[in-house]
C-alpha positions as CSV (number, residue, x, y, z in Angstrom):
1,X,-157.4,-144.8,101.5
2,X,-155.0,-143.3,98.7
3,X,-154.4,-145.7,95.7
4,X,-150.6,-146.4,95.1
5,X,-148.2,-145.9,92.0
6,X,-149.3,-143.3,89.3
7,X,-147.0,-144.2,86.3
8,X,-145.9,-141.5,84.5
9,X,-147.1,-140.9,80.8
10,X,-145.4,-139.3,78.0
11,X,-148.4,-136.0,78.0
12,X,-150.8,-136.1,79.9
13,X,-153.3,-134.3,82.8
14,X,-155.2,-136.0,85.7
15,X,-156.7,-134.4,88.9
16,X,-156.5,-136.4,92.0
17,X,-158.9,-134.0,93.8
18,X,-159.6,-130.5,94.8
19,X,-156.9,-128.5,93.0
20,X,-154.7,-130.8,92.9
21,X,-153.6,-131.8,89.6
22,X,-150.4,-134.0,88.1
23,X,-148.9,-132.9,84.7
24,X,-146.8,-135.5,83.0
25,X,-145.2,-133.0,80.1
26,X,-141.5,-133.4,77.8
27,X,-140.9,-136.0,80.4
28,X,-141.2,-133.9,83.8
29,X,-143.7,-134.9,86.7
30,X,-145.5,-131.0,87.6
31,X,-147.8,-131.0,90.4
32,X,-150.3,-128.1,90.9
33,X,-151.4,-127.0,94.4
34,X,-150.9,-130.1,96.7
35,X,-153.2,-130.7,98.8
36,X,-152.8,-134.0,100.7
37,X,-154.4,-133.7,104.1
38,X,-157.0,-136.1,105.2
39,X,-160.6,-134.6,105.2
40,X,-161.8,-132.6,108.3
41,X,-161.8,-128.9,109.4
42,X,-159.0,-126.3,108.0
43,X,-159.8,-123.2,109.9
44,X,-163.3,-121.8,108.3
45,X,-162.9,-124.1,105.6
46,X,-164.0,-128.3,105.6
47,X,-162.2,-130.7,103.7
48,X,-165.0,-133.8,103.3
49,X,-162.7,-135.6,100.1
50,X,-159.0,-136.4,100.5
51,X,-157.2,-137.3,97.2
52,X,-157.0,-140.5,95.2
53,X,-153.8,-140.8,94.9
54,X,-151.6,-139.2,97.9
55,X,-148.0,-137.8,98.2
56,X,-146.2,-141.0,98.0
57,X,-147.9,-142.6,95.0
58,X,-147.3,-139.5,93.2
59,X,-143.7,-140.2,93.3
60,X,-140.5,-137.9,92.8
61,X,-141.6,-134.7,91.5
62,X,-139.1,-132.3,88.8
63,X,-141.8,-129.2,89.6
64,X,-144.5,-127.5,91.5
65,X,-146.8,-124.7,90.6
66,X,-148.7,-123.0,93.7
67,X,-150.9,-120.7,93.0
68,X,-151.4,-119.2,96.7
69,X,-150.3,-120.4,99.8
70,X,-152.3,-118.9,101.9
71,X,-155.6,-120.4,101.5
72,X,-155.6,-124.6,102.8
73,X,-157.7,-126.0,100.1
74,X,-154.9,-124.3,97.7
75,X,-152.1,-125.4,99.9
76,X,-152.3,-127.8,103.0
77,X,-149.9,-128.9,105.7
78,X,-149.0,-131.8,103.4
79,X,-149.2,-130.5,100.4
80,X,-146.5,-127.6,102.0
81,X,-144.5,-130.1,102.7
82,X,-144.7,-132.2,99.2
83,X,-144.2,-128.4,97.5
84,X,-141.2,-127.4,99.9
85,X,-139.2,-130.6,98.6
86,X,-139.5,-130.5,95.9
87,X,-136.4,-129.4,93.3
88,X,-138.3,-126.4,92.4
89,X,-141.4,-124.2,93.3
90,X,-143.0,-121.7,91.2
91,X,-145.6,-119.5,92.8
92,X,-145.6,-115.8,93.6
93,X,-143.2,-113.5,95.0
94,X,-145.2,-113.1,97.9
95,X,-145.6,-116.9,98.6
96,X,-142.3,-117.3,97.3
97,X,-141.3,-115.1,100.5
98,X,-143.1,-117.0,102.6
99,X,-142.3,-120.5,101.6
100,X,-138.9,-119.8,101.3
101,X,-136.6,-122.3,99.2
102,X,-137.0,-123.5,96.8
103,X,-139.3,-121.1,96.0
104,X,-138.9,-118.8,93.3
105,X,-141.3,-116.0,93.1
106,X,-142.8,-114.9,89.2
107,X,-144.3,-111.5,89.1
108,X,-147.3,-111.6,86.0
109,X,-146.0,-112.1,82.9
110,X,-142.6,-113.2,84.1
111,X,-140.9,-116.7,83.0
112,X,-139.0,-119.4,84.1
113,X,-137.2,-122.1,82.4
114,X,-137.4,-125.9,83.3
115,X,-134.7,-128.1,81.4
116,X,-136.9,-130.9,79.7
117,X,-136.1,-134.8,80.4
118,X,-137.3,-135.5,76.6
119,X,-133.8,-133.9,75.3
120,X,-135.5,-131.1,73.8
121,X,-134.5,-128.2,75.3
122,X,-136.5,-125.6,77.9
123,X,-140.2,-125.8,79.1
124,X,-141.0,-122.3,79.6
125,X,-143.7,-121.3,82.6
126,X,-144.8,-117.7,82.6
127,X,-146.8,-116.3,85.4
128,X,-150.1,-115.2,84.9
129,X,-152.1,-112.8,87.1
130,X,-155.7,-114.3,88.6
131,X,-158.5,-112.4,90.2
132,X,-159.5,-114.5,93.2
133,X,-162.8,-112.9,94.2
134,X,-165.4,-110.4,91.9
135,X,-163.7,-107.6,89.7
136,X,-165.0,-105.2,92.0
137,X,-163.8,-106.8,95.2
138,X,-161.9,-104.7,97.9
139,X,-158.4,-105.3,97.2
140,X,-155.7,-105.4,99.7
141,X,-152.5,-103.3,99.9
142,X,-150.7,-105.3,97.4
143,X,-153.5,-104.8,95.2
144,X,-154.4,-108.3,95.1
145,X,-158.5,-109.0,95.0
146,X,-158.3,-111.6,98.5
147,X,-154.7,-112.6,98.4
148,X,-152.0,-112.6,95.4
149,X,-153.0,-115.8,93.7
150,X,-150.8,-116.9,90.3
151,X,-151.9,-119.0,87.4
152,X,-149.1,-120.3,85.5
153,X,-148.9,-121.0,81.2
154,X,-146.8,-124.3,80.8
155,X,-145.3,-124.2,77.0
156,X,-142.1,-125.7,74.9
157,X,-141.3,-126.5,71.5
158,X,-143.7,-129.8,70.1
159,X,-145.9,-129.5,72.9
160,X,-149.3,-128.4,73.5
161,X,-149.3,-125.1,75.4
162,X,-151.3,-125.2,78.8
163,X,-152.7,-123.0,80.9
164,X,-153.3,-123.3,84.8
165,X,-155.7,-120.6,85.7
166,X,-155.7,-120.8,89.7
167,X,-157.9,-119.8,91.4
168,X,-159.8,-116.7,89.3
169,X,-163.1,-115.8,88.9
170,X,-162.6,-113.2,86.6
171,X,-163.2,-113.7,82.6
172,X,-161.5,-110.0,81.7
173,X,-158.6,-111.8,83.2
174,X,-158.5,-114.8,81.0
175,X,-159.4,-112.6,78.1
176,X,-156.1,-110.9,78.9
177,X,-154.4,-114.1,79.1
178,X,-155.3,-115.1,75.9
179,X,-154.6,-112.0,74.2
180,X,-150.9,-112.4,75.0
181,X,-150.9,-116.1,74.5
182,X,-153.3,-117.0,71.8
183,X,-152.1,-120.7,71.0
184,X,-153.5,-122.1,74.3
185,X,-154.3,-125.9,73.8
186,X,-155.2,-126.8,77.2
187,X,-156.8,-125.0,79.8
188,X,-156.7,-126.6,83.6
189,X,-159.8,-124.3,85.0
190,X,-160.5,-124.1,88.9
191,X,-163.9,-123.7,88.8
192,X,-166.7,-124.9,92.0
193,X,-167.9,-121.6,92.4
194,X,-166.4,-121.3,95.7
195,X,-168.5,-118.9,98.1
196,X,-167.2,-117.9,101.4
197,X,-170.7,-116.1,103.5
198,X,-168.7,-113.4,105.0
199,X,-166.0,-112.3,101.8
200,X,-167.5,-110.3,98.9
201,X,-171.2,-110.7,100.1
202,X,-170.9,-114.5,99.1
203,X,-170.3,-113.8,95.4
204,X,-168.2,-116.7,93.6
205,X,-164.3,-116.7,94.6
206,X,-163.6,-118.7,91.7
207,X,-165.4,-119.2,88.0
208,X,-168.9,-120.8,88.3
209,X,-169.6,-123.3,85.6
210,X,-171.4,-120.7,83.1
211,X,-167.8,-118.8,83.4
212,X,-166.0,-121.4,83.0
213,X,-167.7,-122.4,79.7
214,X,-167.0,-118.9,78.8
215,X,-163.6,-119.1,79.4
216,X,-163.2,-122.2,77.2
217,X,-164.5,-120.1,74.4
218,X,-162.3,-117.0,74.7
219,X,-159.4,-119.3,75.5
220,X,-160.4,-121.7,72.4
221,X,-158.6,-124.3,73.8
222,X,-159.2,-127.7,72.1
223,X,-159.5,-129.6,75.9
224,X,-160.4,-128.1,79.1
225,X,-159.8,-130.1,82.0
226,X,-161.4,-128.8,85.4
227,X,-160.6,-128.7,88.8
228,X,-161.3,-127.2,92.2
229,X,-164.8,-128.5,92.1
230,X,-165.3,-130.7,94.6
231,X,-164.0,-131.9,98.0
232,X,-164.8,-129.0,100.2
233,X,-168.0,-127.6,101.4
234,X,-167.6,-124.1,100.1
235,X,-167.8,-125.3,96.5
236,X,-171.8,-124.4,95.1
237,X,-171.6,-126.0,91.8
238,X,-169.9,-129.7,91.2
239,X,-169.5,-132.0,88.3
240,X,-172.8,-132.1,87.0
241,X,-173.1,-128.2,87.1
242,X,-170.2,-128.1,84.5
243,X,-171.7,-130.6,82.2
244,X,-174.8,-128.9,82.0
245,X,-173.2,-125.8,81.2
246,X,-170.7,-126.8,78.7
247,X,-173.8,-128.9,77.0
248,X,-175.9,-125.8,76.9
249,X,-173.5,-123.7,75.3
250,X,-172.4,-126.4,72.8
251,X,-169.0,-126.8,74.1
252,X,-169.4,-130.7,75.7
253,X,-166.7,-132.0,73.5
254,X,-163.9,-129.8,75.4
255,X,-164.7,-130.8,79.0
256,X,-162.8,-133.9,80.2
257,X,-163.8,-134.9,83.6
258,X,-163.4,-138.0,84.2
259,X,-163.0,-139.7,87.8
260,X,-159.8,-138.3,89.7
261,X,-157.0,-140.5,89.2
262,X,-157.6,-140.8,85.6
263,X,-155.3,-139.7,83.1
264,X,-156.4,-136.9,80.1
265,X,-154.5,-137.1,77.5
266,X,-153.2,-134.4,75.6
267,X,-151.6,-135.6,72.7
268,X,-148.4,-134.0,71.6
């Protein structure tokens, strides 16, 4: 059963499971792909973890990032419903289509402001494009490598720029990201190594943990905190996976894991 009450904090990150991720920032509660349906089948997928902490602890939410909509360990029955009312919903255009209000579709590299509850003006979110399969994947008539997926970079005067990479598996695409946005202080990295048998010949969905590590490095962000490891049987690599690799490549100091439900801090 779900824990109750998550207080808010002044900055901070904690992942409650799967994807699903609170962001307490400049005094706004931002949830990232909801996903609160009790484990069990989802179409081809299995759900075998539900979340620590479910819909109504979380509490009254100010925004929601969804990456996709059209995949269930993204976006759930519950977690649809948590999203849809909500004040606001960032995602993109297609899902914004989809989902309807209060949706509001961001093309890459498009922004949207969020009026802060600290007093101190706007956070900005700009859209970031993802790669949801291998580079090379067949990619549908929207161009999109599986489906149109959207990571999201969360940023405002005094506080530390974030990044919410979705669900990508490709590293030219966080290069790109952080090209254009080169003061990235925390990176929120769906990893897992999702495989799916019968898409792409079973080659990762999302980054692996050696990726992932990689990422960290191009990004240089000073804390990653992952996500999207866990809960569902088409993950290949866990936890212990993404301590090994951020240990071998000397990065161990960046990674903050610990137990869903527990609060990161991200300083200010």
């Amino acid at each position: 059963m779900a824990k109750t009450g998550l207080p808010r904090q002044e900055c901070a990150v904690t992942v409650l499971g799967g994807p699903t991720a609170v962001i307490d920032l400049a005094g706004l509660r931002i949830v990232s792909d909801p996903t609160f349906d009790a484990p069990g089948p989802q179409g081809y997928l299995t759900k075998t973890i539900g979340p620590v902490f479910d819909e109504q602890s979380v509490g009254p939410v100010d925004l929601v990032l969804v990456s996709h909509d059209l995949h269930p360990d993204n976006l759930d029955g519950r977690g649809r419903a948590f999203a849809t009312s909500a004040p606001l919903l960032l995602t993109g255009p297609l899902a914004a289509a989809r989902l309807g209000a209060p949706a509001v579709g961001l093309a890459p590299w498009t922004t949207h402001t969020v009026r802060r509850r600290d007093g101190e003006g706007d956070l900005t979110v700009l859209a970031v494009p993802a790669v949801h399969g291998p580079e090379d994947g067949e990619r549908d008539a929207d161009g999109n490598v599986n489906c149109e997926v959207t990571g999201f970079v969360l940023s405002g005067e005094g506080l530390p720029t974030l990044y919410v990479s979705g669900d990508n598996a490709s590293i030219r695409t966080v290069a790109e990201v952080s090209r254009r946005v080169p003061d990235i202080g925390v990176a929120l990295l769906h990893a897992g190594a999702a495989r799916v048998p019968a898409k792409f010949e079973g080659r990762p969905l999302s980054m692996d943990s050696g990726r992932t590590a990689a990422a960290a490095t191009v990004l240089g962000a000073d804390i990653v905190v992952p996500a999207h490891y866990d809960g569902w049987t088409h993950f290949s690599e866990g936890r212990a996976e993404l301590e090994l690799a951020f240990h071998e490549a000397g990065l161990s100091s960046l990674l903050h894991a610990p137990a869903h439900g527990s609060w990161v801090r991200l300083g200010s």
